[in-house]
C-alpha positions in Angstrom: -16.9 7.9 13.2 -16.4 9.6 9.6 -14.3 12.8 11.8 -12.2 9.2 13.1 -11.9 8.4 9.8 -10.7 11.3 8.4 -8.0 11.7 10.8 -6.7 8.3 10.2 -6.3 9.5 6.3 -5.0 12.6 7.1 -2.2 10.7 9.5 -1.5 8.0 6.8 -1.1 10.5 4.2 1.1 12.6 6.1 3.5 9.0 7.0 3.4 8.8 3.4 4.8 12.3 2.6 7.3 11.8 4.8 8.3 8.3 4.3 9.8 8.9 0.7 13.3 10.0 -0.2 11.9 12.6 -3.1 12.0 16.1 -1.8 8.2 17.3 -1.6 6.5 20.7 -1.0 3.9 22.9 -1.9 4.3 26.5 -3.0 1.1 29.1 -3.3 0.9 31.4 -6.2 3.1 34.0 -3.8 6.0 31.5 -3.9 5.4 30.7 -0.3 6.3 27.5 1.2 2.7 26.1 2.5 4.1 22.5 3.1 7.2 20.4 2.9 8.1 16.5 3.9 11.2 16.0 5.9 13.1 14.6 3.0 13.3 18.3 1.8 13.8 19.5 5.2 17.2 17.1 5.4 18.1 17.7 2.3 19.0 21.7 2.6 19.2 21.4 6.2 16.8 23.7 7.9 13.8 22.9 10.2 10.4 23.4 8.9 9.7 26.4 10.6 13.0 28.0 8.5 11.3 27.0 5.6 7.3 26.8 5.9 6.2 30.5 5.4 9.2 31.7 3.8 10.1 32.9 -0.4 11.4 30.4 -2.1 14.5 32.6 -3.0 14.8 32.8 1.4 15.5 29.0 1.2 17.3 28.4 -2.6 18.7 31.8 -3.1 17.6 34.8 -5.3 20.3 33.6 -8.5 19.4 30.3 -8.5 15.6 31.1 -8.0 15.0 34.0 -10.6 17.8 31.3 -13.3 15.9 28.5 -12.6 12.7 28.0 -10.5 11.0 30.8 -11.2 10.6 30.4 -15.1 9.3 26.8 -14.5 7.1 28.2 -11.6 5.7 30.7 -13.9 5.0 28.2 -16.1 3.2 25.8 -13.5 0.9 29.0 -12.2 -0.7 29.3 -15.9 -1.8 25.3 -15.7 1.0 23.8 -17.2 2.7 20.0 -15.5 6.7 21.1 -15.7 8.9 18.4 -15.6 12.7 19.6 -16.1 16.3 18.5 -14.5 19.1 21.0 -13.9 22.4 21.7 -11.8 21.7 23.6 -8.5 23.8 25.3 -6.9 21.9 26.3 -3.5 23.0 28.5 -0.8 25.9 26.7 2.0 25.3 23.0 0.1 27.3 21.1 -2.2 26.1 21.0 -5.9 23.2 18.9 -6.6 21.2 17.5 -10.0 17.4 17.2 -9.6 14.6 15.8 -11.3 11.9 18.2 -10.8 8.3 17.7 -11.6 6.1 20.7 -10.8 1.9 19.7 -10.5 -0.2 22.8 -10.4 -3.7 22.3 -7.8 -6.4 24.2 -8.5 -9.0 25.7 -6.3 -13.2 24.8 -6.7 -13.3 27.5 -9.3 -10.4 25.5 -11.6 -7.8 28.5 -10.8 -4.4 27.6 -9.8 -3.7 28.1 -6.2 -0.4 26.3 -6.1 2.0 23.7 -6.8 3.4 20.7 -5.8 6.7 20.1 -6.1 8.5 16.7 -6.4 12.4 16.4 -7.0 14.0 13.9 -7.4 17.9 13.6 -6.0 19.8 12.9 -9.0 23.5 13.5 -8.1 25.5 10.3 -7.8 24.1 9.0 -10.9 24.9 12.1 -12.9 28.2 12.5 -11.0 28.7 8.7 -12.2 27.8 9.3 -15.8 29.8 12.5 -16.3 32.6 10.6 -14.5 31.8 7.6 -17.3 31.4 10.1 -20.0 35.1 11.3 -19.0 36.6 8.2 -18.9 35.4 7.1 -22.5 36.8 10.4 -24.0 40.2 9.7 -22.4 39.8 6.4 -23.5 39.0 7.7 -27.1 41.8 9.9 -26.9 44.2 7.1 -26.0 43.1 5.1 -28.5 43.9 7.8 -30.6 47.5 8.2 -29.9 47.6 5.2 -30.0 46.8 4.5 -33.5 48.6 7.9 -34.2 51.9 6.3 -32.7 51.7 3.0 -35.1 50.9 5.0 -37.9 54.2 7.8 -37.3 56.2 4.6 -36.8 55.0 3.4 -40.3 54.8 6.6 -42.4 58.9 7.2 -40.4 59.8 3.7 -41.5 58.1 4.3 -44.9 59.7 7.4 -45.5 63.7 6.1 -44.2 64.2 4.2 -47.8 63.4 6.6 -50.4 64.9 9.2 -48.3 68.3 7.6 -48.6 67.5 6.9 -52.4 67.1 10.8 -52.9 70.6 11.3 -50.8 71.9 8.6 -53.7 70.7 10.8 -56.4 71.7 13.9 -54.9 75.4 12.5 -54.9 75.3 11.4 -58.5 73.9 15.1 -59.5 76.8 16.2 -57.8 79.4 13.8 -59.8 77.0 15.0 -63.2 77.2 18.9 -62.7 79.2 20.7 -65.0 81.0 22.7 -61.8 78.6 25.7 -62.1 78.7 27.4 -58.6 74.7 27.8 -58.9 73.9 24.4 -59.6 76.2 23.1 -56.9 75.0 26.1 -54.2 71.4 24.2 -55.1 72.6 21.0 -54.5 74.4 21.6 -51.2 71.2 23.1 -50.1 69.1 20.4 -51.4 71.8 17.9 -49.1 71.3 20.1 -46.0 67.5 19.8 -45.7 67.9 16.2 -46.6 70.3 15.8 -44.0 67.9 17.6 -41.7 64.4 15.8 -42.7 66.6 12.1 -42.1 67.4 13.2 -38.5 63.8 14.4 -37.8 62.4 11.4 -39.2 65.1 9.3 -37.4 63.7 11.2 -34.2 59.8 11.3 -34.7 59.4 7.3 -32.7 61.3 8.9 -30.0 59.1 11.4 -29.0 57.3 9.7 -26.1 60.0 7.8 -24.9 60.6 8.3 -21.2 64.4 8.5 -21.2 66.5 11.7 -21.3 69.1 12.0 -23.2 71.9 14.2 -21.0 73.7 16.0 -24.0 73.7 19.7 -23.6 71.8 21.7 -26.5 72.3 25.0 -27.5 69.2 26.8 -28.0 70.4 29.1 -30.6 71.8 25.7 -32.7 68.5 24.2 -32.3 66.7 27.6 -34.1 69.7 27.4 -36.6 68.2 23.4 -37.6 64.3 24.8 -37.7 65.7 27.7 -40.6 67.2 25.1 -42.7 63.3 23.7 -42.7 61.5 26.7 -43.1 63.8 29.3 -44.5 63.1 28.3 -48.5 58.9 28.6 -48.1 59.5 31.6 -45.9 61.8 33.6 -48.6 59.0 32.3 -51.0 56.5 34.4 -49.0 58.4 37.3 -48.4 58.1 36.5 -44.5 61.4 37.5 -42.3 62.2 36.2 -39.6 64.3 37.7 -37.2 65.7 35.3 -33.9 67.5 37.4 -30.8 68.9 34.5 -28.6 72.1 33.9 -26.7 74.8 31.1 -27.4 74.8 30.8 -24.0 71.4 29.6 -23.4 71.4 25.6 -23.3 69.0 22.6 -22.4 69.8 19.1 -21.3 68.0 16.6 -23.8 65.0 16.9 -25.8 66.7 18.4 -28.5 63.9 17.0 -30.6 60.8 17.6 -28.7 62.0 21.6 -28.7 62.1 21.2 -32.0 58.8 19.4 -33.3 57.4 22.4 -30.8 58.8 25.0 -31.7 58.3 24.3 -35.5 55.0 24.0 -35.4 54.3 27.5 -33.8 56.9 29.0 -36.6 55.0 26.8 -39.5 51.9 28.4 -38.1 53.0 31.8 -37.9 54.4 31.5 -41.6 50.7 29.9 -42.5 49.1 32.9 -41.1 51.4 35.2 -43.0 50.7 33.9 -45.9 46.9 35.0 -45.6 47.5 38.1 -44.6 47.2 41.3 -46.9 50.2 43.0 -44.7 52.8 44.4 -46.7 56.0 43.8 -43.7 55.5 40.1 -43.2 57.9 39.4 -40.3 58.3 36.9 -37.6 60.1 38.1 -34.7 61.8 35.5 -32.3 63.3 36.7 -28.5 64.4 34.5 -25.9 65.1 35.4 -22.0 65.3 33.7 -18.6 62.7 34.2 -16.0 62.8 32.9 -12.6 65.8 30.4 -14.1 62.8 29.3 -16.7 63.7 29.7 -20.5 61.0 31.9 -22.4 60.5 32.2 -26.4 58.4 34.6 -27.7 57.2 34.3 -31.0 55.5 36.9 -32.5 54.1 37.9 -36.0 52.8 40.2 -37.9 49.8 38.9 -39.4 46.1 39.4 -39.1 45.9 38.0 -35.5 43.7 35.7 -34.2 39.7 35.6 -33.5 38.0 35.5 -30.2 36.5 32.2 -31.4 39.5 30.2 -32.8 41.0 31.2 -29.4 38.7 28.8 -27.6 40.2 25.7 -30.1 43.4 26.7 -30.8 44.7 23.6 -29.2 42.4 21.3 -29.9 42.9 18.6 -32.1 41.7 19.0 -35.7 41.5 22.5 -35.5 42.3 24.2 -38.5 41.9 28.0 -39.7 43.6 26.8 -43.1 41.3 26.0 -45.9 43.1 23.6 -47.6 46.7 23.3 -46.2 47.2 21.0 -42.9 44.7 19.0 -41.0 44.5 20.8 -37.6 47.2 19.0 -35.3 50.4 20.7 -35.3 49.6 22.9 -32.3 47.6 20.4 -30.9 51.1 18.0 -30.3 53.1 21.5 -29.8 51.1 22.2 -26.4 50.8 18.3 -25.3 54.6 17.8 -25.7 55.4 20.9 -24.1 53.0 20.8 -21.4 52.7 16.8 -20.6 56.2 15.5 -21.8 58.6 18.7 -20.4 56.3 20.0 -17.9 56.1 23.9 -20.0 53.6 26.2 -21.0 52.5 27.2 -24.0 49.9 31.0 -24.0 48.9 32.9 -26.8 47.3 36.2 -27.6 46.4 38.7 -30.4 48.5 41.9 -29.9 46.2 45.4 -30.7 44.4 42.5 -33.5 47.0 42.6 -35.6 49.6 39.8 -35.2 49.9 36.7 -33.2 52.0 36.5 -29.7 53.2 33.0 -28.5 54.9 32.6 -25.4 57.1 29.0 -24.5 58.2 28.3 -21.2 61.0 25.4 -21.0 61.1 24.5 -17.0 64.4 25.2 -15.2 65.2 21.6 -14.7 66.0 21.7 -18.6 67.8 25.1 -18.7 71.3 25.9 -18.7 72.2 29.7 -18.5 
């Protein structure tokens, strides 16, 4: 009767084992399969006689084995209940995410002889809360530039009044000078970058507008407006900049979006320059077609740029100045170029020493 008994157990337990959806199995101390429930036999696929018997690293693979299941195995063999979840990438499967739970047994003489292992099929969920995870950032980020768009429109609409007031005073210094060619050469210059801050400002709410404007630009005209900006602070410096490009070299619209981009990588490379101990401080911008595509080069001379700050150049916030600038002209460079006129944006140290940044403008927008 009690031999009756015990096979009715045995049966019951075994309908149990193989009645839940957790993958269970027991490994010896050799990291042999002894046992497994057919959960883990439809989960990677194989019959039981391809697994019971076998190395562990035969069934998951020797990588994910010695990364992985080993360590925890080790672990379980000196005593130890493991509980850990993880990525796996077996062998022939698509990637899963377990919940794994490793219970050492022990023999009548309290050593370990084994372990049983229960995991726990975790994918979905964690496929669901990385995709949720994703979703908040992007809303984050829109939320952002959001925010960021209301307050440009502001600080632009801010800025449009005492702009013109300067332009008024700038015109009654001119009626007040005494005629000396050096106060006048000031105040023509003074007028041209006022002239040239108004239009950018005038621009700056138009940036993520969807229409194109049609007007042919010349790229060489469009370099000429960046100097007016950045040729006083550079001369302060000592930084030179030298441009090679071709009259003949135009785009159609976006005259301002080049712009904002490619000011941002000069005002960078000046920034760079100006913490660097080189004596020749020099900025050297090229320009060429490639497969009908319009390529800028700008390159510098400066101390170059770490493997680290690499990994962030583009990020938002990202800064390398201490005090100066708050991390996001690079940042807008890359997602105007890239997102906006569908161009690239790569960058490299040359020999570490000096920065190399390479614009593509798409053919669509090119004119040779």
């Amino acid at each position: 009767m009690k031999k009756f008994q015990d096979q009715i157990d045995k049966k019951h337990l075994f309908d149990l084992f193989n009645l839940t959806d957790n993958l269970l199995s027991y490994v010896d101390t050799e990291y042999i399969y002894r046992a497994v429930n057919d959960a883990y036999i439809r989960k990677y696929k194989k019959s039981a006689d391809e697994i019971i018997g076998r190395y562990v690293w035969e069934v998951m693979g020797k990588d994910m084995f010695e990364k992985i299941i080993q360590p925890n195995l080790q672990k379980a063999f000196l005593g130890a209940t493991v509980e850990y979840e993880a990525w796996f990438e077996f062998p022939n499967l698509p990637k899963s995410y377990l919940i794994v739970t490793y219970k050492p047994t022990f023999s009548d003489d309290l050593i370990v002889d084994g372990v049983v292992v229960r995991a726990v099929d975790y994918t979905k969920f964690k496929e669901l809360e990385e995709k949720k995870e994703e979703q908040e950032i992007i809303f984050q980020e829109i939320s952002k530039m959001a925010q960021l768009g209301e307050m440009i429109s502001f600080i632009s609409h801010q800025w449009r009044q005492p702009l013109n007031t300067l332009a008024t005073y700038m015109l009654k210094l001119r009626q007040l000078t005494s005629g000396k060619p050096d106060t006048l050469k000031a105040i023509e210059r003074c007028e041209t970058i006022l002239e040239e801050l108004s239009s950018h400002v005038e621009s700056i709410n138009s940036l993520y507008a969807s229409n194109l404007n049609q007007t042919l630009y010349s790229i060489k005209n469009i370099f000429d407006s960046i100097l007016i900006l950045v040729h006083d602070r550079a001369c302060l410096l000592g930084v030179e900049i030298s441009i090679d490009c071709s009259n003949s070299v135009t785009v159609t619209g976006y005259r301002d979006e080049i712009i904002h981009i490619l000011l941002a990588v000069i005002e960078n490379a000046i920034d760079s320059l100006s913490r660097s101990d080189e004596s020749e401080k020099k900025i050297t911008i090229t320009t060429h077609s490639e497969n009908n595509d319009i390529v800028i080069d700008i390159q510098d001379s400066g101390d170059g740029i770490s493997l680290e700050d690499f990994k962030h150049i583009f990020e938002p916030g990202f800064t390398t100045k201490e005090s100066r600038g708050h991390g996001y002209g690079l940042y807008f460079a890359h997602k105007l170029l890239t997102e906006k006129l569908g161009g690239s944006i790569e960058v490299r140290s040359i020999s570490e020493k000096g920065a190399w940044f390479r614009l593509k403008l798409p053919s669509d927008l090119a004119i040779f």
